[in-house]
N, C-alpha and C positions, 0 to 999 in steps of 0.2 A: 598570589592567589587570594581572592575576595576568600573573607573570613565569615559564614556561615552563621545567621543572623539566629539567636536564641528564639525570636520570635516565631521563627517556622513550625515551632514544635511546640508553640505556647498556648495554653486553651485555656479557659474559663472552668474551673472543676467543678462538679456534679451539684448541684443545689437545690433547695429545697422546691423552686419553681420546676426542677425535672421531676421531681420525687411526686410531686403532685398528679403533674401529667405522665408519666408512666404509673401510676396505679390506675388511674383511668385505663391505660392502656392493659394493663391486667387484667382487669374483671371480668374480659370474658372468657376468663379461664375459669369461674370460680363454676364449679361443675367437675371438674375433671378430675381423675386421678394423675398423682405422681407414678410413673413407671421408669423411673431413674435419676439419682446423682449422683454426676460423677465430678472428678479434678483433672480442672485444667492449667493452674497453675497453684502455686505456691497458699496464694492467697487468692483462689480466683475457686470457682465451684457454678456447675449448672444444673439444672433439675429440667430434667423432662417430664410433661404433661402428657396425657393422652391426646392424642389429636395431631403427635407429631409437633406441640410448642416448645420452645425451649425459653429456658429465663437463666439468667447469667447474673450473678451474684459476685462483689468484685471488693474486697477490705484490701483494698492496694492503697496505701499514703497518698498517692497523688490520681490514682487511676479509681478511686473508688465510687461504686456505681452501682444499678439494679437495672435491669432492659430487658425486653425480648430481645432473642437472637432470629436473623436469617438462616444464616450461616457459622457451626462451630468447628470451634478450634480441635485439632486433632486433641483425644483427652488423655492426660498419662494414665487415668485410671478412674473405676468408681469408688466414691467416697463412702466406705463402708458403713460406719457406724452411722452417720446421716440417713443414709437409703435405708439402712435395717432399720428406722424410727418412722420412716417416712412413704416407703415404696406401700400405694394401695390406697392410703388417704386420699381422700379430697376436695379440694381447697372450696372452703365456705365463703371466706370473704377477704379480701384487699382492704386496709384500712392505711391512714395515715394521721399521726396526731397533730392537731393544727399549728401551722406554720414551723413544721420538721423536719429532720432530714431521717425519717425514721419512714420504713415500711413495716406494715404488720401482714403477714400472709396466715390465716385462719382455717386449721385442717381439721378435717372429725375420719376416724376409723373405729377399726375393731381389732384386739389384740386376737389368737387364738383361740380364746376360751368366750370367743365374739361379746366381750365386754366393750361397750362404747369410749371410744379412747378422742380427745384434744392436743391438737398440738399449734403450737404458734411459733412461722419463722421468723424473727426478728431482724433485719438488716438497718442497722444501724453507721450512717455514711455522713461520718467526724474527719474527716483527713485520715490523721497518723495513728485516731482513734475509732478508726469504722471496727465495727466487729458483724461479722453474723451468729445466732444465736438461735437453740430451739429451746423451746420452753413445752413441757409437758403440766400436767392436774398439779394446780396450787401455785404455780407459774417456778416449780424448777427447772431448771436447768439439764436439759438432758445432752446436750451436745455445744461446743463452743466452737469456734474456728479459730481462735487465737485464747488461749487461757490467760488470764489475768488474777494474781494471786497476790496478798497479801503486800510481797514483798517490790513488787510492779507498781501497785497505787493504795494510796492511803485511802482513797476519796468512794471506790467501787469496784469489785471482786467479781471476776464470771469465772466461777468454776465449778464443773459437772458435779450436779448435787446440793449447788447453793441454790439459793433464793435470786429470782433475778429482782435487779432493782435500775428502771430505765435512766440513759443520762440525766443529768442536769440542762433542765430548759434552755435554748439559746435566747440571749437578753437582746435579739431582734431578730427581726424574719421578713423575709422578701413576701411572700403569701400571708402572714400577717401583720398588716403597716401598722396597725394599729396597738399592736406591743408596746413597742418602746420609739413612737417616731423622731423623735432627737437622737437618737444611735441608727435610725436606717437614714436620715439625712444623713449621718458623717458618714457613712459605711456604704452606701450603694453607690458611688462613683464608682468604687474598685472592683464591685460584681456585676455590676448591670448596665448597660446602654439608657438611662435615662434620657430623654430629651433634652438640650438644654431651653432653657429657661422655664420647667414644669418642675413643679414641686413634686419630689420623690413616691411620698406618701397617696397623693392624689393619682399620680399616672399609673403607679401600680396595681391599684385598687383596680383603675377603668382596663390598665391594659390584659388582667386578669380575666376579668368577667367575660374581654368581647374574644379574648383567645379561647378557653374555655367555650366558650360560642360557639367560634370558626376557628379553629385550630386548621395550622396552612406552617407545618414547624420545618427545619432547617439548620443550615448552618452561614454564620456570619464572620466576615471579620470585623473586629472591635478594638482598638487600642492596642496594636499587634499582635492580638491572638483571636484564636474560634473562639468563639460562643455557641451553644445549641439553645436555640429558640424555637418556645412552642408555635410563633404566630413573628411575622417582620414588625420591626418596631419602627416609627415616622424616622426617617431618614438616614438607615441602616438596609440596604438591601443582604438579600437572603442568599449568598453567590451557591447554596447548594441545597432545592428544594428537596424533602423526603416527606413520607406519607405517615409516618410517627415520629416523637420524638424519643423513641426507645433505637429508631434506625437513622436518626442523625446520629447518636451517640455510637452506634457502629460504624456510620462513616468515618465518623472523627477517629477511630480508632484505627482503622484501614489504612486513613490517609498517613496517621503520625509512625504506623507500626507497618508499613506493607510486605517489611520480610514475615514478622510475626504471622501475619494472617495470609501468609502465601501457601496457599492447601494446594497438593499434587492435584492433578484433576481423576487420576481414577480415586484417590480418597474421599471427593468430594462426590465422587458421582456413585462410588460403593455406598455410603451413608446415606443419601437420598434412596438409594435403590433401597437399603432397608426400609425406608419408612415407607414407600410407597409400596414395597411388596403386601402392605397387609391393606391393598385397596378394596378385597371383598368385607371387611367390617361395616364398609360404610351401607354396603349394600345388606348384611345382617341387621342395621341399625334401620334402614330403609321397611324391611319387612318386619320388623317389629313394630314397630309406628302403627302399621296396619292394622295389625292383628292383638294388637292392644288399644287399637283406637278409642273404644270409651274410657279406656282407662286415663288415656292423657286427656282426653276431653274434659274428665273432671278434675284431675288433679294438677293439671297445665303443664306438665315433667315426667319423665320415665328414667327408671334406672337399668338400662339394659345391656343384661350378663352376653359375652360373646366368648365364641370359639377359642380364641387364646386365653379366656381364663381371666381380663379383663372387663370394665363394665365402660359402659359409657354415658352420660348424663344428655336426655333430650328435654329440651322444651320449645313449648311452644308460641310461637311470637303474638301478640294481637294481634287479630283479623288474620292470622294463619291457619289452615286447614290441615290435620293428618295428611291428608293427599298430598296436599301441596309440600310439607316438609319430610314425605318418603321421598317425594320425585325430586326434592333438592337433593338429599344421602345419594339416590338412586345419580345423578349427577354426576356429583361429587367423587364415587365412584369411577365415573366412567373416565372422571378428567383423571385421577390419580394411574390409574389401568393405562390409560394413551401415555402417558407422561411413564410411566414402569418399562411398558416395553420400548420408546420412544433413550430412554435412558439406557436398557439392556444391551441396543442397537450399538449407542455408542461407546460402552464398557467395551464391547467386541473389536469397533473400529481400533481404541487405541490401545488394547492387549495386543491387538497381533501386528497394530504398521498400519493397518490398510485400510482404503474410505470406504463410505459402502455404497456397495452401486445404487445409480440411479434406481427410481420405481419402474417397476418391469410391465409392459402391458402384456398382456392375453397373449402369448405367441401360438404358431401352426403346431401342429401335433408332431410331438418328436418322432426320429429318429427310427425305436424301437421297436418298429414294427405292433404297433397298437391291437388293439382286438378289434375285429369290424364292430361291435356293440360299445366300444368305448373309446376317446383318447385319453392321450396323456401328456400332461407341461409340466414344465418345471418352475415352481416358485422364485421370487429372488431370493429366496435364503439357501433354495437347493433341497427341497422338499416337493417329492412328485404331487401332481392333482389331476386325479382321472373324474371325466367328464361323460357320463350316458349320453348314446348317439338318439337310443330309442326307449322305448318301458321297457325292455329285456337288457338293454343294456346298464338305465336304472338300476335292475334287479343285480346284476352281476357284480354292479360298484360297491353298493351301500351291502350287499349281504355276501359275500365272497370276498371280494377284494378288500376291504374296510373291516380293520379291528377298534373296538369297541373305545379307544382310547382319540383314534381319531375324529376328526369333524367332519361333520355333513352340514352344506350347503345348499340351501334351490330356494329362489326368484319367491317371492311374497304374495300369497295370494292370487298366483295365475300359471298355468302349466309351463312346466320344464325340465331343464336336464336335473339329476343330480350330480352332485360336486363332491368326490372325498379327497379331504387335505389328509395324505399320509405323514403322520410327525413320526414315525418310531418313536413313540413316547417321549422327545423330545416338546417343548412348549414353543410354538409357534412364534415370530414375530408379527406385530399388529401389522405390517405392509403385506404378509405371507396371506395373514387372513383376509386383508382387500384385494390381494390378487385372486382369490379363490370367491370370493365373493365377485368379484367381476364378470369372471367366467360365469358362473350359475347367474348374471342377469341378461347376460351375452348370448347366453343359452336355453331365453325364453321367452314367450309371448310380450315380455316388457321391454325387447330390447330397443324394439324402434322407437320409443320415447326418450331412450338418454338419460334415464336415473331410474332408481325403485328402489325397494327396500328387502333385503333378502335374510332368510333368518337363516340362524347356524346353530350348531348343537353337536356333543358328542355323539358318535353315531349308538354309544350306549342307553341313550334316549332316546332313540328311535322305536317305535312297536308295528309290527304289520300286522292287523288283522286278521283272521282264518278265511279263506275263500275272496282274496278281496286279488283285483287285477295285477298283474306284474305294476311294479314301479309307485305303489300306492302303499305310502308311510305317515304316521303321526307322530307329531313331535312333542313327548310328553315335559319336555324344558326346550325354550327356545331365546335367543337373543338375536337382537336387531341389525344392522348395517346400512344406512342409507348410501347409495355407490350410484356414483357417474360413468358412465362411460367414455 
């Protein structure tokens, strides 16, 4: 049996040229509140952002790291006394000291008694000396991940309620050449892909600036192990392109651990579903924009409070308009909502066995002997939808047959049936409500074109007028559907 090359599993460890480009990749978090940290291994911890970000934090000897995450690991738990320092802050600024393997993440809150509170996460990524660390007022120590005490190291002490006091400088650096260039000439064969026959010092400086530039990062082999690279270096190809270099260092992770990060799929697809379940904020954040629009005009940012009791940080781009950045939220939204129920659909295929039927078009009118003023179909999910033949029939649907819980449906702007999707207070699937939207374009003055736009609404927002003709409603909340036939 061939014997199993060390090299398969050898990589290039975290350095100061990631540490760089991942706080790039940070920053545009700096806005956001933390709304969770938890553990996921031993020595491993992530903090979720608002916004659904997650950052993963990693004092592993050989695994030690800082990244956004895609995708996390099932977590054994939250990391209590962290989040109780941290959940509600935040983050002001991503800092890094030059030519480091140090992150500095910059948080501002309010205790209780809404005194203005600092706090600073330290990731500090030394090998078998990485620590993560929080520093509260006068830079103590309020939380460690690894305690370091007296009897550990002569040289520097982190323990809750000390003074923090940062490493000792390293006596060369790959993003600083200019330190110590006699110790990165010896030292940069065994870290880095230099070219040959370029002088260390020089190529790093140029290959620096034009990555930083165009950053285009990945993953390479080099000397029998990966490397993650911000940008392909001359004559080294890139065998595995990514779109940051915080998601090479996930690949690489993937590729070296793939039992580790082999997540069931309904776990994977239940924790999505939480995050997407809270797609109407974005649409809270959308009308707030509006309705404060001089306010961000002047001040270029909004800090805006939402229904679950979090807040959310907006600003606004150069040359962007309030309109233009509700109708992004407004979006943003809509993609989170398709992607929610698009996810719900298939929680259900793989709890019960079974795939989910095809999309169902517009069928004849069942069975049931219908009421001559109305029919009736059935949904693919199995939810009825009655259709007015005539304006009395109208009348019947939306104000007899329809509880206020359900939706009403009709054709955009030119005469038609109306449509009630009966849920029994169940929550619809988004293919439920393009079948119900079909039918109401199906069943109206637009239908010989082939598409239109048809609004839908609780039939609780509906209002009829006094004295006004059978089948004549106003929809005082409406939303959209563009639908084909």
């Amino acid at each position: 049996m061939a014997r199993k090359s060390k090299a398969s599993t050898a990589f290039v460890p975290f350095s100061e040229v990631d540490t760089l480009f991942v706080a790039r990749e940070l920053k545009p978090l700096q806005g956001r509140r933390v709304e969770a940290v938890l553990r996921t291994g031993a020595l491993d911890l992530v903090v979720l952002f608002s916004g659904g970000s997650w950052v993963l934090f990693s004092a592993d000897a050989r695994w030690y790291r800082v990244h956004l995450l895609q995708q996390v690991q099932v977590p054994a738990g939250p990391l209590a006394p962290l989040e109780q320092a941290l959940k509600g802050f935040t983050l002001q600024r991503v800092a890094v000291p030059r030519g480091e393997r140090m992150l500095l993440l910059e948080f501002t809150g309010t205790n209780r008694l809404g005194e203005r509170l600092q706090r600073v996460l330290v990731a500090e990524l030394m090998g078998r000396y990485s620590q993560v660390v929080l520093l509260g007022e006068d830079r103590r120590i309020l939380w460690t991940l690894k305690t370091v005490g007296p009897e550990q190291s002569r040289v520097r002490t982190l323990q809750v309620g000390g003074r923090y006091q940062p490493p000792p400088t390293k006596p060369w650096s790959l993003t600083d050449p200019e330190r110590n260039p006699e110790a990165l000439r010896r030292q940069v064969p065994r870290v880095f892909p230099v070219p040959p026959g370029e002088d260390p010092v020089a190529f790093l400086g140029r290959y620096l600036q034009e990555a930083l530039a165009r950053p285009a990062p990945g993953l390479a082999r080099w000397q029998d192990r990966w490397i993650v690279l911000p940008a392909p270096v001359p004559g080294l190809a890139l065998e595995v392109s990514t779109e940051t270099v915080s998601h090479a260092w996930e690949r690489l992770w993937d590729q070296l651990h793939p039992a580790a990060t082999a997540t069931p799929p309904l776990q994977r697809i239940r924790r999505e579903l939480e995050k997407l379940a809270a797609y109407d904020r974005w649409n809270q954040v959308a009308e707030a924009v509006l309705l404060r629009r001089d306010e961000l005009l002047t001040q270029g940012r909004l800090e805006v409070p939402l229904s679950d009791g979090t807040r959310e940080i907006v600003t606004l781009e150069p040359g962007e308009t309030p309109e233009s950045l509700s109708a992004r939220y407004r979006a943003l939204a809509a993609r989170w909502k398709r992607g929610y129920h698009k996810l719900q659909q298939r929680l259900r295929e793989l709890e019960t066995g079974a795939e989910s039927p095809p999309p169902a078009e517009p069928a004849g009118p069942s069975d049931s002997q219908p009421s001559a003023r109305y029919r009736v179909y059935t949904s693919p999910s199995g939810f009825a939808v009655y259709v007015g033949r005539n304006a009395r029939g109208n009348e019947e649907v939306t104000f007899r047959l329809a509880s206020p819980d359900d939706y009403f449906f009709h054709a955009r702007g030119v005469p038609g049936a109306h449509v009630i999707l009966k849920t029994g207070r169940r929550e619809p699937w988004e293919e439920d409500l393009y079948f119900a939207a079909r039918l109401a374009l199906q069943h109206s003055r637009a239908a010989a074109d082939g598409k239109g736009e048809v609004s839908y609404t609780r039939v609780r927002y509906l209002r009829k007028p006094r004295k006004t003709p059978p089948g004549l409603v106003i929809l005082t909340r409406e939303q959209v559907l563009e639908v084909r036939l």
